[in-house]
C-alpha positions in Angstrom: 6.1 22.2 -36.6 2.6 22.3 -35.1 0.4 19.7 -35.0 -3.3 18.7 -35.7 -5.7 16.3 -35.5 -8.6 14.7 -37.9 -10.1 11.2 -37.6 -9.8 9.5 -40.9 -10.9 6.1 -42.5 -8.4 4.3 -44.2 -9.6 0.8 -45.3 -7.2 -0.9 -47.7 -4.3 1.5 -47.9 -6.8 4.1 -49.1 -8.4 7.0 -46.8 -12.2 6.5 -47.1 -13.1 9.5 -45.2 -11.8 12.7 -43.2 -13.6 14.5 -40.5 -11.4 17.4 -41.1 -10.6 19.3 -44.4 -6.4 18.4 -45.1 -3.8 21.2 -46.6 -3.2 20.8 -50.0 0.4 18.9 -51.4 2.1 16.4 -49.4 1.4 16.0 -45.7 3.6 13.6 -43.3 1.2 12.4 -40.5 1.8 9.7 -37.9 -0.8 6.9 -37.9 -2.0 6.0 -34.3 -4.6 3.6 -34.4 -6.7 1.2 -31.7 -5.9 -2.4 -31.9 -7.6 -3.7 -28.5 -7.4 -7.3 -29.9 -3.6 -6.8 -30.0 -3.1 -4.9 -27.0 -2.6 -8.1 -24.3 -1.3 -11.4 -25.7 -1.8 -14.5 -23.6 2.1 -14.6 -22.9 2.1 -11.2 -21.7 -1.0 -12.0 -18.9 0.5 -14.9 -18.1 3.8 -12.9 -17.6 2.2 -9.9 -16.0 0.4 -11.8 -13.2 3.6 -13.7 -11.9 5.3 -10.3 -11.6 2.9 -9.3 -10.0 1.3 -11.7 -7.9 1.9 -11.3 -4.4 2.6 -8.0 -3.6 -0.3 -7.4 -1.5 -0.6 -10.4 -0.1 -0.6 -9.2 4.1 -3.0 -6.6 2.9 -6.4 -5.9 4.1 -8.1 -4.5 1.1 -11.5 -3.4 3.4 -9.8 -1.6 5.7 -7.9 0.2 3.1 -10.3 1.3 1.1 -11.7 2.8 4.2 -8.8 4.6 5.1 -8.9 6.0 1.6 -12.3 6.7 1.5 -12.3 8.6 4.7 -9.7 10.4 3.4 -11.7 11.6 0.8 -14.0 12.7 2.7 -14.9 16.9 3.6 -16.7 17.2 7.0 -19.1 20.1 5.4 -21.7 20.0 7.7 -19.4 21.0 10.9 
């Protein structure tokens, strides 16, 4: 089964509009939608910063990013 895309409208259980033209008789589609408001609840912060708070505590975050950035780096002028 192949797959394809369209961005579609739905607003109270009905679609409102299609950007793409949809193959006649009954479709099954899988609705994936954006819900940022829902995305982070405050439990989950709260959760998600004492699992992770601490890790890079002995870490000198200047001198890393040098490091990285030098990395990075091509000597093109040599």
């Amino acid at each position: 089964m192949g797959h394809k895309i369209v961005e579609a409208i739905i607003e109270d259980g009905q679609i409102k509009y299609v950007d793409g033209k949809l193959p006649p008789g009954r479709i099954r589609v899988h609705l994936i939608y954006d819900a940022a408001e829902d995305i982070f609840q405050e439990i989950d912060r709260t959760r998600i910063v004492a699992q992770t708070s601490g890790i890079y505590k002995d870490i000198d975050g200047e001198a890393e990013s040098r490091k990285l950035r030098a990395s990075w780096e091509r000597n093109i002028c040599d």
